[in-house]
N, C-alpha and C positions, 0 to 999 in steps of 0.2 A: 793825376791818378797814378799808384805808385805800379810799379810793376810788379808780374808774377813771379815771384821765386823758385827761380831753377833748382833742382836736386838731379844729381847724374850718377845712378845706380850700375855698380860693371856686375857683371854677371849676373843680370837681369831678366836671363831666357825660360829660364823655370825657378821651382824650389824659394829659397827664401828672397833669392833678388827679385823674382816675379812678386810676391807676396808683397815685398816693400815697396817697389815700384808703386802695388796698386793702394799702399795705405798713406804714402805720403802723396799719390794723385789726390785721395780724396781729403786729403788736410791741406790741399791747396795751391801744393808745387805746381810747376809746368815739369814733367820727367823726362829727363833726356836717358834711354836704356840703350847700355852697350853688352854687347856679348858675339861671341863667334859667329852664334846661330842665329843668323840675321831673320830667316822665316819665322820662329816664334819669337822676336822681338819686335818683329812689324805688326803680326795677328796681335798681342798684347797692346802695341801702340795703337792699333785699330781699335780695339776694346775698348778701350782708357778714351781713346777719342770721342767713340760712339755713346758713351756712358758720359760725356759732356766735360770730360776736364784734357789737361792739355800732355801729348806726350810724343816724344818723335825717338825713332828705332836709330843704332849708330851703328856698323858691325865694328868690331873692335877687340883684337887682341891683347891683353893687358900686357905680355909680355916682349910684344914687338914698340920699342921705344918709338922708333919712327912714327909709326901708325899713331900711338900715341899724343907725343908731340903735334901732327898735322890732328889731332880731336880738338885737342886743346885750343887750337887757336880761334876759335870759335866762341869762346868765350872772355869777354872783357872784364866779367864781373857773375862770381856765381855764389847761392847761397849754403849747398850742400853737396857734398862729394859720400857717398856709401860704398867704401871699397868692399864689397861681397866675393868677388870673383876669385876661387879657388878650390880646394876639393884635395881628396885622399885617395892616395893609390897604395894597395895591396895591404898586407895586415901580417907580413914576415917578420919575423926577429931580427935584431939586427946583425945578428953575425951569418943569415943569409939573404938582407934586406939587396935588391934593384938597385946598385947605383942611379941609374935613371929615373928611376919611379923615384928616388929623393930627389934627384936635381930639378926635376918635373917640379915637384914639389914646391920647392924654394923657389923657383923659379915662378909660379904663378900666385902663390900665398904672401910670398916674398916682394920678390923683385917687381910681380906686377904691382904690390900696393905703394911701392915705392916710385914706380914709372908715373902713376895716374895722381899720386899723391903732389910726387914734385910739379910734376906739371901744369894740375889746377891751385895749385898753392898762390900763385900770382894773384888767379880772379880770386877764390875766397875771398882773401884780405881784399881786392880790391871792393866786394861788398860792404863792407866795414860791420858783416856779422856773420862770416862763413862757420861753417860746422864739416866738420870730417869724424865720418863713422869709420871704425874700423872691425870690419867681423871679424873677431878671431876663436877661440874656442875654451872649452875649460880644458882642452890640449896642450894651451898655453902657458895653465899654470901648473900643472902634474902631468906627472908619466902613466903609462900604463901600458905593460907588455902586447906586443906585436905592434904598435903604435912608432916607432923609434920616428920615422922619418917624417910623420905628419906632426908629429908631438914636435919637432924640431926647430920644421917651418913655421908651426903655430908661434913658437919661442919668439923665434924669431920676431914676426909678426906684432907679436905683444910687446917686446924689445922696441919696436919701430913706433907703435904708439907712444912709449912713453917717454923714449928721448925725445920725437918730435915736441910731445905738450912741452916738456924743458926748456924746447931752444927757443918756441916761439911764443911763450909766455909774455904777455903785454901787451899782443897783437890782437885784433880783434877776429882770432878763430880758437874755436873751440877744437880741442881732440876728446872723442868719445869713444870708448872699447867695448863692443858687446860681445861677452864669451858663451857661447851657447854650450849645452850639454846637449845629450839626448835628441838627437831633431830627427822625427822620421820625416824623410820628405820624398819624391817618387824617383829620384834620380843617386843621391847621395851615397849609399852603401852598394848600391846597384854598380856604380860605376868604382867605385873603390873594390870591389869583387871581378873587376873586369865583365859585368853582362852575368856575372850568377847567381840568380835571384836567388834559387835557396841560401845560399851563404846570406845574402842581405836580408834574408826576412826571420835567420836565426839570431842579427844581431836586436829585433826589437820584440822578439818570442817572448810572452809571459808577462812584457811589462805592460803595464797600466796605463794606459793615456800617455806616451812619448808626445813631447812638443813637437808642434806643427810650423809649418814655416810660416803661417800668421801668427803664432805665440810669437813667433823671435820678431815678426815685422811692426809686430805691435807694440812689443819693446824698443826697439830701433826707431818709432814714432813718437812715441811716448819722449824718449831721449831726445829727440832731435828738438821739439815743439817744448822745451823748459823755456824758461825765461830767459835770457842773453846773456845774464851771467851768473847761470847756472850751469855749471859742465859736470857730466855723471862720467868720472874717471872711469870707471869700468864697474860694469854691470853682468853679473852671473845668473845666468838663468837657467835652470834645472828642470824639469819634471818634480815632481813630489815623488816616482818612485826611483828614482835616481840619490844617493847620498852623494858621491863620488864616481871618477873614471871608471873607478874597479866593483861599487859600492851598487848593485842596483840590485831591486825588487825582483824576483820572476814570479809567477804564480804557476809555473807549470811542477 
């Protein structure tokens, strides 16, 4: 009997990693969720358990390499990696942008998909059909004023997808890019306003149905679950009232 296919989701404690977490449990993975906030990563793996599929909490920094490394070894052979884990701080221009709140930045969009990536890179291939998701944003591929330092990281980020598919072209792992637009989800603007709700609930004022963090989980499922040699380069997903960064519907 063949075994369960692991999928190991980072920033897995709320918002779209939770979401994904709970759509690739039900398509059949065992989920291994890491994330800082170990209490709503254990209640979800409690969830996911008690709803009868298989899932265990890890707490886990993406951007302490250490930590990292000492996850990794844990596995010999895995089938899916979904680097999720990242987020946006403040919404200044950049000629008064946070140094910090950019290297913050870079440092968790960035460098943690880069820590979690190298390090499960071994087991994928050891699979002989690993999949690597990478969230990264339509930030990734356009600018948009007050945006300077997320829009960077995202760059970045998208930059990291695609040399990787280049180098390991031949191998049996897939790299997969899902660039979200639009996502209300209960954490995300919330914490890139530092805690000020009104600011976050002006950025999805008037629009129509913003995507949900099961819109993007379900895209992120949908990708992962192709055929094995089928890889979806990168996937953009919008709202309908969404055209563009800059380009969006209001109704007010």
């Amino acid at each position: 009997m063949a075994a369960t296919p692991i999928a190991v989701v980072t920033g897995a404690s709320s918002g779209i990693g939770a979401a994904t977490a709970r759509q690739l449990a039900a398509a059949g993975y065992r989920v291994v969720l890491t994330a800082r906030r170990v209490d709503r990563i254990e209640a979800l793996a409690a969830e996911l358990t008690e709803a009868g599929h298989q899932a265990t909490a890890y707490a886990l920094d993406v951007t302490d390499r250490a930590a990292v490394d000492e996850f990794a070894t844990a596995f010999r052979s895995l089938a899916v990696l979904v680097n999720n884990a990242g987020g946006a701080l403040g919404a200044d221009p950049v000629a008064t942008g946070d140094p910090a709140d950019w290297r913050q930045m870079y440092e968790t969009n960035v460098i943690g998909t880069l820590n979690v990536t190298q390090a499960l890179l071994p087991a994928l291939t050891a699979s002989g059909d690993g999949t690597i998701v990478i969230l990264s944003s339509t930030a990734a591929l356009a600018s948009y004023e007050g945006g300077g330092g997320y829009v960077a990281a995202k760059h970045g980020e998208h930059v990291l997808a695609e040399t990787l598919r280049l180098e390991i072209v031949g191998t049996p792992v897939r790299v997969i890019e899902v660039a979200p637009g639009m996502v209300r989800t209960e954490e995300f603007a919330t914490t890139r306003f530092r805690g000020d709700t009104e600011k976050a609930a002006k950025v999805y004022a008037g629009v129509d149905a913003p995507l949900t963090a099961d819109d993007v989980a379900d895209t992120i499922t949908w990708a992962v679950t192709r055929p094995s040699h089928v890889n979806i380069d990168l996937l953009v997903v919008r709202p309908r009232a969404q055209a563009s960064n800059s380009k969006v519907h209001r109704t007010l």
